[in-house]
Residue frames as qw, qx, qy, qz and C-alpha x, y, z in Angstrom:
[[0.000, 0.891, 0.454, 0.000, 0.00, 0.00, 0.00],
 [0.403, 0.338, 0.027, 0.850, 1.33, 3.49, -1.01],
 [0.219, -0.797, -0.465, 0.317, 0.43, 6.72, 1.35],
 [0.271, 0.494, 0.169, 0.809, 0.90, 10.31, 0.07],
 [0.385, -0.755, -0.465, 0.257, 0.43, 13.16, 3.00],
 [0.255, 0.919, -0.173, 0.245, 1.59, 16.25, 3.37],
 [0.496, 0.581, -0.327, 0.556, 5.37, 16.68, 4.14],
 [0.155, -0.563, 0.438, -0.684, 5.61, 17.41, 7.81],
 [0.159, 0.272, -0.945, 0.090, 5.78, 15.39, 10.89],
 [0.538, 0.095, 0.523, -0.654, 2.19, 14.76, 11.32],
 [0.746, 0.481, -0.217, -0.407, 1.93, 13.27, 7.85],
 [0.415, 0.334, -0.846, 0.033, 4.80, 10.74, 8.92],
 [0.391, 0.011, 0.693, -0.606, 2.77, 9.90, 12.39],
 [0.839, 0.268, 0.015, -0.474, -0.01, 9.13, 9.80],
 [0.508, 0.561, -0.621, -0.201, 2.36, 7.08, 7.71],
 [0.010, 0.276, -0.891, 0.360, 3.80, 5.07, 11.16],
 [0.641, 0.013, 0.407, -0.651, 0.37, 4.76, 12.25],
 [0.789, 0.350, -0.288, -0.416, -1.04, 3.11, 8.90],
 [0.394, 0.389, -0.822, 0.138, 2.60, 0.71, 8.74],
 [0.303, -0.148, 0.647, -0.684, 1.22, -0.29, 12.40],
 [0.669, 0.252, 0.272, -0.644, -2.30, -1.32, 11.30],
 [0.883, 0.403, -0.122, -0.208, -1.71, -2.42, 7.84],
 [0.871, -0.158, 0.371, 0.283, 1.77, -3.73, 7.81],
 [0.540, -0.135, 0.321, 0.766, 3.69, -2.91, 4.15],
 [0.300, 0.875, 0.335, 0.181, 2.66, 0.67, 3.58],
 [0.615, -0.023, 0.275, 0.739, 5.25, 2.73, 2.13],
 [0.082, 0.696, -0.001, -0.713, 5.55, 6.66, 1.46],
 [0.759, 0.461, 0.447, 0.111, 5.00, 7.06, -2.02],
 [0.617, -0.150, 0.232, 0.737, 8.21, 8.13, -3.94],
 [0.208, 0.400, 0.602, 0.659, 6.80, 9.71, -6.82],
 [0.241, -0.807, -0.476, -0.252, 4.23, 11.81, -4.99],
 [0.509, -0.815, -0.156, 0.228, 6.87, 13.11, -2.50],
 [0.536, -0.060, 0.257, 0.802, 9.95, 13.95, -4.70],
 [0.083, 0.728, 0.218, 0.645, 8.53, 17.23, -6.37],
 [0.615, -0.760, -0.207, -0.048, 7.30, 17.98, -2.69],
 [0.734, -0.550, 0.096, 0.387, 10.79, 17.30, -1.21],
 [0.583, 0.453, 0.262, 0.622, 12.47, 18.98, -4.29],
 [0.093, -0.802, -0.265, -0.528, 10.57, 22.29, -3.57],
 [0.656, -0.718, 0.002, 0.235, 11.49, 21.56, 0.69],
 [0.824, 0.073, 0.271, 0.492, 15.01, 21.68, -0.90],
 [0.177, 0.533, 0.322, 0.763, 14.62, 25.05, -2.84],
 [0.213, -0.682, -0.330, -0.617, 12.42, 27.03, -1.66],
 [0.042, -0.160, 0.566, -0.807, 12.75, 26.13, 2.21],
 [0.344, -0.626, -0.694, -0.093, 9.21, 24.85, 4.04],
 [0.270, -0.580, 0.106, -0.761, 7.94, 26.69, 6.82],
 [0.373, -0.156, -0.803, 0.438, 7.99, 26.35, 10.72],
 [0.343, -0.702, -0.172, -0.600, 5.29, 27.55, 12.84],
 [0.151, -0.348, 0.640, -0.669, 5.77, 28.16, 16.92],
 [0.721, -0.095, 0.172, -0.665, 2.13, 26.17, 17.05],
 [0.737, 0.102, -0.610, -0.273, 3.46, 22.96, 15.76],
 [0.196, -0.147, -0.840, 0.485, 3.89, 21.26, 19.45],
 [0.437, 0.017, 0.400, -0.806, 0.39, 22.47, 19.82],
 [0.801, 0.329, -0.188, -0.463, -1.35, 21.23, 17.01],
 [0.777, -0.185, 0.566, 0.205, 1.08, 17.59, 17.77],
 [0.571, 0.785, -0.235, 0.048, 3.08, 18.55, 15.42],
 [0.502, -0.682, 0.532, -0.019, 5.95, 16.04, 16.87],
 [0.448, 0.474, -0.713, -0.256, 8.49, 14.15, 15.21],
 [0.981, -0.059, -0.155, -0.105, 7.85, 10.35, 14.90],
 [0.574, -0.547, 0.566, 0.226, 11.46, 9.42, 15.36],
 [0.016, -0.225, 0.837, 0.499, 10.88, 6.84, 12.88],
 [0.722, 0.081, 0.214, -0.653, 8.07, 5.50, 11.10],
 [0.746, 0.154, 0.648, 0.015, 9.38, 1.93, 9.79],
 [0.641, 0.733, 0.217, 0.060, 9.51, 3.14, 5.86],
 [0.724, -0.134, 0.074, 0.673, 12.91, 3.24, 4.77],
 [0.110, 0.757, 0.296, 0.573, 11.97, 6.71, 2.16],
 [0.414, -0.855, -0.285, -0.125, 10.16, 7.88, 5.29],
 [0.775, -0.608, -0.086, 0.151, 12.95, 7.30, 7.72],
 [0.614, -0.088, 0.303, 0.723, 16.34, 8.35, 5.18],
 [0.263, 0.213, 0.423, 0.840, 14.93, 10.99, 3.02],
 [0.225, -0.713, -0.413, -0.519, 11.52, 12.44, 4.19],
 [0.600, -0.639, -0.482, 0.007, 12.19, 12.88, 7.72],
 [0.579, -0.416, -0.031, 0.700, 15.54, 14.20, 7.68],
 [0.131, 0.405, 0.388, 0.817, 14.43, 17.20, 4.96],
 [0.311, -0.770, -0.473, -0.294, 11.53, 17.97, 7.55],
 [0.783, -0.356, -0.212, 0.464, 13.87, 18.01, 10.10],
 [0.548, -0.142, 0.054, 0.823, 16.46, 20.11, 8.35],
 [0.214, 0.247, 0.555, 0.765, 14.04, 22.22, 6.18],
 [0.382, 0.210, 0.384, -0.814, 10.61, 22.59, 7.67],
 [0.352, 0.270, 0.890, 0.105, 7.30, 21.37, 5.52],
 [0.044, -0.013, -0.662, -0.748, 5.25, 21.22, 3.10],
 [0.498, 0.254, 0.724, -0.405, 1.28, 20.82, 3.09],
 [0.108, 0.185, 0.668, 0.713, 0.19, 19.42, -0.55],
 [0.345, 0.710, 0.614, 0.003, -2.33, 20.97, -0.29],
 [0.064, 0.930, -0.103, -0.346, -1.18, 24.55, -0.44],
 [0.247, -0.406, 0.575, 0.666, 2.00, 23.31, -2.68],
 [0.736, 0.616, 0.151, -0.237, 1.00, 23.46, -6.20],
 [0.718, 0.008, 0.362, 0.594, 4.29, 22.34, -8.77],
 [0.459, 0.373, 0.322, 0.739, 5.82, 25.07, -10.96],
 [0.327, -0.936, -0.097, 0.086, 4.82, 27.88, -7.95]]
Protein backbone atom coordinates (compact mmCIF):
# COMPACT_ATOMS: atom_id res chain seq x y z
CA UNK A 1 0.00 0.00 0.00
CA UNK A 2 1.33 3.49 -1.01
CA UNK A 3 0.43 6.72 1.35
CA UNK A 4 0.90 10.31 0.07
CA UNK A 5 0.43 13.16 3.00
CA UNK A 6 1.59 16.25 3.37
CA UNK A 7 5.37 16.68 4.14
CA UNK A 8 5.61 17.41 7.81
CA UNK A 9 5.78 15.39 10.89
CA UNK A 10 2.19 14.76 11.32
CA UNK A 11 1.93 13.27 7.85
CA UNK A 12 4.80 10.74 8.92
CA UNK A 13 2.77 9.90 12.39
CA UNK A 14 -0.01 9.13 9.80
CA UNK A 15 2.36 7.08 7.71
CA UNK A 16 3.80 5.07 11.16
CA UNK A 17 0.37 4.76 12.25
CA UNK A 18 -1.04 3.11 8.90
CA UNK A 19 2.60 0.71 8.74
CA UNK A 20 1.22 -0.29 12.40
CA UNK A 21 -2.30 -1.32 11.30
CA UNK A 22 -1.71 -2.42 7.84
CA UNK A 23 1.77 -3.73 7.81
CA UNK A 24 3.69 -2.91 4.15
CA UNK A 25 2.66 0.67 3.58
CA UNK A 26 5.25 2.73 2.13
CA UNK A 27 5.55 6.66 1.46
CA UNK A 28 5.00 7.06 -2.02
CA UNK A 29 8.21 8.13 -3.94
CA UNK A 30 6.80 9.71 -6.82
CA UNK A 31 4.23 11.81 -4.99
CA UNK A 32 6.87 13.11 -2.50
CA UNK A 33 9.95 13.95 -4.70
CA UNK A 34 8.53 17.23 -6.37
CA UNK A 35 7.30 17.98 -2.69
CA UNK A 36 10.79 17.30 -1.21
CA UNK A 37 12.47 18.98 -4.29
CA UNK A 38 10.57 22.29 -3.57
CA UNK A 39 11.49 21.56 0.69
CA UNK A 40 15.01 21.68 -0.90
CA UNK A 41 14.62 25.05 -2.84
CA UNK A 42 12.42 27.03 -1.66
CA UNK A 43 12.75 26.13 2.21
CA UNK A 44 9.21 24.85 4.04
CA UNK A 45 7.94 26.69 6.82
CA UNK A 46 7.99 26.35 10.72
CA UNK A 47 5.29 27.55 12.84
CA UNK A 48 5.77 28.16 16.92
CA UNK A 49 2.13 26.17 17.05
CA UNK A 50 3.46 22.96 15.76
CA UNK A 51 3.89 21.26 19.45
CA UNK A 52 0.39 22.47 19.82
CA UNK A 53 -1.35 21.23 17.01
CA UNK A 54 1.08 17.59 17.77
CA UNK A 55 3.08 18.55 15.42
CA UNK A 56 5.95 16.04 16.87
CA UNK A 57 8.49 14.15 15.21
CA UNK A 58 7.85 10.35 14.90
CA UNK A 59 11.46 9.42 15.36
CA UNK A 60 10.88 6.84 12.88
CA UNK A 61 8.07 5.50 11.10
CA UNK A 62 9.38 1.93 9.79
CA UNK A 63 9.51 3.14 5.86
CA UNK A 64 12.91 3.24 4.77
CA UNK A 65 11.97 6.71 2.16
CA UNK A 66 10.16 7.88 5.29
CA UNK A 67 12.95 7.30 7.72
CA UNK A 68 16.34 8.35 5.18
CA UNK A 69 14.93 10.99 3.02
CA UNK A 70 11.52 12.44 4.19
CA UNK A 71 12.19 12.88 7.72
CA UNK A 72 15.54 14.20 7.68
CA UNK A 73 14.43 17.20 4.96
CA UNK A 74 11.53 17.97 7.55
CA UNK A 75 13.87 18.01 10.10
CA UNK A 76 16.46 20.11 8.35
CA UNK A 77 14.04 22.22 6.18
CA UNK A 78 10.61 22.59 7.67
CA UNK A 79 7.30 21.37 5.52
CA UNK A 80 5.25 21.22 3.10
CA UNK A 81 1.28 20.82 3.09
CA UNK A 82 0.19 19.42 -0.55
CA UNK A 83 -2.33 20.97 -0.29
CA UNK A 84 -1.18 24.55 -0.44
CA UNK A 85 2.00 23.31 -2.68
CA UNK A 86 1.00 23.46 -6.20
CA UNK A 87 4.29 22.34 -8.77
CA UNK A 88 5.82 25.07 -10.96
CA UNK A 89 4.82 27.88 -7.95
Amino acid sequence: MLFLGRLDFSGMQILKALRARFGDVTAWRPGYEPMLAALGTTGGYRDRSDEVVGQMDPGITGCGYADQVLLPAIREHGRIDQEQWLPGR
